[in-house]
N, C-alpha and C positions, 0 to 999 in steps of 0.2 A: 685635479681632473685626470689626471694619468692614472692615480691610484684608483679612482672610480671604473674607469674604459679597463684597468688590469681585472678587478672585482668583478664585476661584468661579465667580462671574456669568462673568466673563471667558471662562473653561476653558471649561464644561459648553456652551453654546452651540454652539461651533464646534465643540468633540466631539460631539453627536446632528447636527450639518451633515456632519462627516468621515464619520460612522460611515450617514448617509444615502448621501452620495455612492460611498463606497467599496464598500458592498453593491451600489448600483445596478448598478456597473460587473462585480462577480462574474453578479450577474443577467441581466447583456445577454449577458455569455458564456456564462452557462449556455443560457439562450432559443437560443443559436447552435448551440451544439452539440448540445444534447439535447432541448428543447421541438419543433424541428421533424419530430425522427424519431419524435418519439410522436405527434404531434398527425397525423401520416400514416398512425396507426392506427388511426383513425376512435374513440379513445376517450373516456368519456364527459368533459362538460367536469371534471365535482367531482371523478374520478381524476387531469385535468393539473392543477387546483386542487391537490391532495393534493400530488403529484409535488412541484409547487412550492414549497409551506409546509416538507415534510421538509428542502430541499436550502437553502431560506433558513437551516436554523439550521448547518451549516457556513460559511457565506456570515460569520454575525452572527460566529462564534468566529476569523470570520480578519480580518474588518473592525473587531473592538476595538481588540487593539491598534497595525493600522494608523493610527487614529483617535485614539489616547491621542496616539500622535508627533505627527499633523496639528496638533489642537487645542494643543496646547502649544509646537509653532513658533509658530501662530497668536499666544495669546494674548501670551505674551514679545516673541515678535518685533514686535507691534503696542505695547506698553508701551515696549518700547526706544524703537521708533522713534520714539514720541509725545513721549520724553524723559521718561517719567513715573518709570522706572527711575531717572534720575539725578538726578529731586527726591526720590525718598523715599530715595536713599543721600545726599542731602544732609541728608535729616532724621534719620537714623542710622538706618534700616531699610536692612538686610544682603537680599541678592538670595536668600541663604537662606533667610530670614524668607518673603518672596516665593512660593517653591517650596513651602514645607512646605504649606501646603492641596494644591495639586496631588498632590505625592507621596502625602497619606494617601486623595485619592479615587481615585490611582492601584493604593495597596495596599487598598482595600476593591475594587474593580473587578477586582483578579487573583483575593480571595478568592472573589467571585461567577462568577466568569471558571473557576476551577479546580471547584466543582461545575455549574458548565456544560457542562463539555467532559466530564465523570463521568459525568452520568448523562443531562443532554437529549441532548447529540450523539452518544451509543454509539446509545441508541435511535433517535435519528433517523435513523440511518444503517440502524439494521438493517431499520427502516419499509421506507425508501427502497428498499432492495438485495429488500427481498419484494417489491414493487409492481414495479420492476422487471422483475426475472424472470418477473411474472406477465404480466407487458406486452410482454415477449420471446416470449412464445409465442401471441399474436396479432397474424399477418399477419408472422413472423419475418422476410419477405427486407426490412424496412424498416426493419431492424436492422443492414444488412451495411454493412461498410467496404469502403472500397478502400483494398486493403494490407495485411488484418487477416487473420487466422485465425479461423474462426466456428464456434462450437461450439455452438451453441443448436441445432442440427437433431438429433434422436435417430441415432446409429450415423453420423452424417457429419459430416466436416471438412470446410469452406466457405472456396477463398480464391479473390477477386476484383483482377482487378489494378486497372480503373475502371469508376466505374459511369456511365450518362449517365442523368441525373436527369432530362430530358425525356422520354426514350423509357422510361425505366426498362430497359433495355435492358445486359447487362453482358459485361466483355471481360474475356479473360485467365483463364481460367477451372478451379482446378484441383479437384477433387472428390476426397475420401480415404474412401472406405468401411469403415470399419475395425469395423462387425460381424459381420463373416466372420472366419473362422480365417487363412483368404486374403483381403487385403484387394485391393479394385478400386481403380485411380485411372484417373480418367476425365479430362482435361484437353480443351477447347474454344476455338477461339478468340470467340464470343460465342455469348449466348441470351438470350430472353426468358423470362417466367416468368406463368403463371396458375394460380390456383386451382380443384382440381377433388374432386367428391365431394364436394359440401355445403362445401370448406374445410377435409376432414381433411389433403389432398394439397394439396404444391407440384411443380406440373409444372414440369420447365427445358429447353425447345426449344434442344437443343446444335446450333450449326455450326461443320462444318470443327474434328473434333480426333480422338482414337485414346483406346482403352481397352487397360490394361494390367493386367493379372494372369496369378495362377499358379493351370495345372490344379487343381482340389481333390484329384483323383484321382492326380496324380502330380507333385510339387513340381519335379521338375526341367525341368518341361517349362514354360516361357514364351510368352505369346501377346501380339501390340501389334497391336490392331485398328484401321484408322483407317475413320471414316465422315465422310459430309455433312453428313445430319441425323438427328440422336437425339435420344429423350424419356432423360430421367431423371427418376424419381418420387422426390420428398421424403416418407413417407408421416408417418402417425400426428403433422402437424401441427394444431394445432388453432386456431380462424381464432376462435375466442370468447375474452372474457374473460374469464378467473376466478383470482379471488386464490388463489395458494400462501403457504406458508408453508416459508421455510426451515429445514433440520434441526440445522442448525451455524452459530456465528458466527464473522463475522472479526475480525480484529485492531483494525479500526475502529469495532465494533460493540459493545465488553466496557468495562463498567468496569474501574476497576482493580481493586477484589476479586474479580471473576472472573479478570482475568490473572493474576494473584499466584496463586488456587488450580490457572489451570495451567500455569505456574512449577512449584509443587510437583510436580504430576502427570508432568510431562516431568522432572523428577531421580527419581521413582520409578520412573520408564520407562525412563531411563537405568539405571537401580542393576540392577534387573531384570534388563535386556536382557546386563548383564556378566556377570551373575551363570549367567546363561542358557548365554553364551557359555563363560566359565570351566569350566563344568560339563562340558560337551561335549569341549571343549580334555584337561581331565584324565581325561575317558573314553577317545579317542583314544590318549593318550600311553600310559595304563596297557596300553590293548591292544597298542600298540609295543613298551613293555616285555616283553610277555609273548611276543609272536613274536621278539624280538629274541632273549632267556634260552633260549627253547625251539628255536630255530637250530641247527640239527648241525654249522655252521660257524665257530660259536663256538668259543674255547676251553670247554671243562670247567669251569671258575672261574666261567664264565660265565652257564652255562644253567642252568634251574629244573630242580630233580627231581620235584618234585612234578606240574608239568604239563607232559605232553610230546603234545599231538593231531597225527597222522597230518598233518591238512592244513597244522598248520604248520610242515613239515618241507622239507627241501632246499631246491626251486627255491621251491616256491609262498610260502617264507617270503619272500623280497625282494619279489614283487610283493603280498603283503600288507602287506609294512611300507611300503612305497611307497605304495600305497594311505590308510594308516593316515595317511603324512607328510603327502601330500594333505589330508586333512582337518581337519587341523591349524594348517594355511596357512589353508583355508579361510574357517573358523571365525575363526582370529587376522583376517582380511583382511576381514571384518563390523565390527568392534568400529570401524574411524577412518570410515569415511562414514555410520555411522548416526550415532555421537556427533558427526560434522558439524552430520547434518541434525538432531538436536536443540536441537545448538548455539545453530545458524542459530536454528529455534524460538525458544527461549530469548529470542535477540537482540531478536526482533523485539515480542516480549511485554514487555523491559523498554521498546523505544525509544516502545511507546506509552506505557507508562506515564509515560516519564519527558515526554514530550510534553506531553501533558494538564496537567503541572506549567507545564514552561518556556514554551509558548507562552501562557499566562495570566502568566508571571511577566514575559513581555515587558512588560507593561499599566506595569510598575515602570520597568523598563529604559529603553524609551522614554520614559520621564516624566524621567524621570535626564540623559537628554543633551539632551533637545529643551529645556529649558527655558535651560540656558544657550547653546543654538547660536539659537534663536532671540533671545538677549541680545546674543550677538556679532553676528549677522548684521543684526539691525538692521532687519529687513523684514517685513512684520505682510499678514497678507490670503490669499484663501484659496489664492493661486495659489504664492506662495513655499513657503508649508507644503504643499500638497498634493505638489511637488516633490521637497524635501526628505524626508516621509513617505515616498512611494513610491521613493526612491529607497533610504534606510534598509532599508524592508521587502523591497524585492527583492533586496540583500544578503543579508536578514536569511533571508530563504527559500531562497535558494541554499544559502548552507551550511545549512539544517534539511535540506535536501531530500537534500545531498553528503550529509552525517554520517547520516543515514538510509539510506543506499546503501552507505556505509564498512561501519555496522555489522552490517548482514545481512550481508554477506559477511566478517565480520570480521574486519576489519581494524582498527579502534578499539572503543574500548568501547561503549554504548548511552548512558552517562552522559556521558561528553567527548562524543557526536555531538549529544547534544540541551542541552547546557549549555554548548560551550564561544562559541557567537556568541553568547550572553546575556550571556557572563564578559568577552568581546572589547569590546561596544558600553556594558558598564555599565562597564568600566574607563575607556574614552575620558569616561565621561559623569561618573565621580569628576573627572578631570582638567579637564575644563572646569567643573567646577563648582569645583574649587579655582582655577582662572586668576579666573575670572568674579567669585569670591567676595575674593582677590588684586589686583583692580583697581580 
């Protein structure tokens, strides 16, 4: 029991130091990328407060189990080194003896770890994605990329090739108006932009570019206007802030007993949709049937006596069957891209599910290899293990990241993409624990 509470001590330390450091540096990234487009919003400070707290609990669920590997290079690789390893295998305590504390606060830490990511981080994400959007709609051009495609503007598409962050000032400038029947594209080579009407309007002072669209009044007629300087009016922006609420969640946002019920919902919608289709398919056919039977250039043998209509006689009977064959195709030619785009659905609803599992059951997995790669390596302190952690985990999220991409476009399963670098690194980490345990 003593050598457990020593083990212990050991671990838990440098794990809240790993799990410190490792957050901090998700945090400076985030501050980089997203704190300073909001805080350009003039927002209040307790909403970038808010922002913040939501986006630390994905931060926490990716920095555990980087943290379980750190801490456990750590503490081994410092006992190796100390030699303390090779007094207690003198005193017959096995390197497994050693491990086993580790491993069971590594298996209580997945179990915590797996209603973490169930129910805190669905929620925190969907916080997150309302606040957001709410924050997208005040003062939206401090939302634009250069390079992106920007859809936050009502009825416009927004793409910027670069923006110049001193002048606020933007180049490359292509505009998609797509609430008309006929859409406008308005392309610039720069503008400035200010707020007008109290803030409901974004005005864009265009220079040097041409506008393009089709007559309303007669689609074959084409116009490419070029000008010097033009206004374009962004309207019904609204420059205040006030919380939305979104109508739907995503994939990131659900626990797993919401995905699972729609799992079911998207195979009832599939069953449906064939069912829908088949029905039609045997409508088609039967009315083929009947222009075909009722043909005066059929044989005799062939044709129905009982119904014989004017219209489907002679000529007009081939371009009805023709017609009829069309539909038929049709119809058939529905059933593989929708059961794709199900499919895909499906996909993406197990791969979070199965997610939520495996990246808490990493918390085990890295506990499995680091404790004898820290035994072999021989090297104890924060800087070897924080190496060897991030080096692991950047692996480890390549392929979560691949097999996540594999399996929406299905090409593997959702279960081999999220389980098979778990099955990869706990294999290596059986085998070193067998060498290690062999020596």
């Amino acid at each position: 029991m003593i050598l457990v509470r020593y083990v212990l001590k050991e671990h838990i330390a440098p794990f809240f130091a790993a799990l410190f450091v490792t957050t901090f540096l998700f945090v400076i990234n985030f501050l980089v990328e997203v704190l300073d487009k909001v805080l350009s919003k003039g927002i209040p400070a307790q909403i970038v407060l808010e922002i913040f707290a939501l986006n630390v609990v994905w931060m926490i669920g990716l920095a555990a189990p980087m943290s379980v590997l750190a801490a456990t290079l750590m503490t081994f690789g410092r006992l190796s080194a100390d030699r303390e390893i090779t007094a207690m295998q003198a005193a017959g305590i096995s390197p497994l003896s050693l491990m086993r504390p580790v491993l069971i606060f590594s298996a209580l830490l997945t179990v915590m770890l797996i209603i973490f990511n169930n129910w805190l981080l669905p929620e925190a994400n969907y916080r997150s994605a309302m606040l957001m959007q709410s924050i997208s709609r005040k003062k939206p051009h401090a939302m634009i990329d250069e390079g992106k495609l920007m859809n936050q503007f009502p009825g416009i598409q927004l793409w910027v090739s670069r923006i110049d962050n001193q002048s606020a000032r933007l180049y490359g400038i292509k505009i998609f108006e797509i609430g008309n029947n006929y859409p406008r594209v308005v392309t610039a080579d720069s503008a400035s932009m200010e707020y007008v009407d109290r803030g409901a309007t974004l005005m864009l002072h265009l220079k040097n570019g041409e506008n393009h669209f089709v007559d309303p009044k007669d689609s074959e007629r084409y116009f490419r206007i070029r000008f010097a300087n033009q206004d374009f009016a962004i309207q019904n922006v609204d420059d205040r802030f006030e919380r939305t609420d979104k109508k739907s969640r995503g994939y990131r946002e659900m626990p797993i007993e919401t995905m699972m019920e729609a799992l079911e919902e998207t195979e009832v919608e599939e069953r449906k949709f064939i069912a829908e289709v088949e029905s039609a398919i045997w409508k088609n056919a039967n009315r083929l049937t009947e222009i075909l039977q009722n043909d005066t250039l059929l044989p005799e043998s062939l044709r129905s006596k009982e119904i014989e209509p004017d219209s489907l006689r002679h000529s007009n009977a081939l371009a009805l069957a023709l017609r009829e064959e069309r539909e038929i195709l049709n119809q058939a030619n529905r059933i593989e891209p929708r059961r794709d785009g199900l499919a895909k659905r499906r996909a993406m609803y197990k791969v979070e599910i199965h997610k939520k599992i495996s990246t808490a059951v990493a918390c085990l997995v890295f506990a499995l290899i680091g404790a004898p790669l820290g035994i072999i390596a021989r090297r104890g302190g924060i800087g070897p293990g924080t190496v060897y952690s991030l080096g692991f985990f950047a692996v480890y999220w390549v392929c979560l990241i691949g097999g996540e991409n594999l399996a929406a476009r299905l090409i593997i399963s959702p279960e081999l993409a999220m389980w098979a670098c778990n099955a990869f690194i706990g294999t290596i980490g059986l085998f070193l624990t067998w060498r290690v345990s062999k020596r």
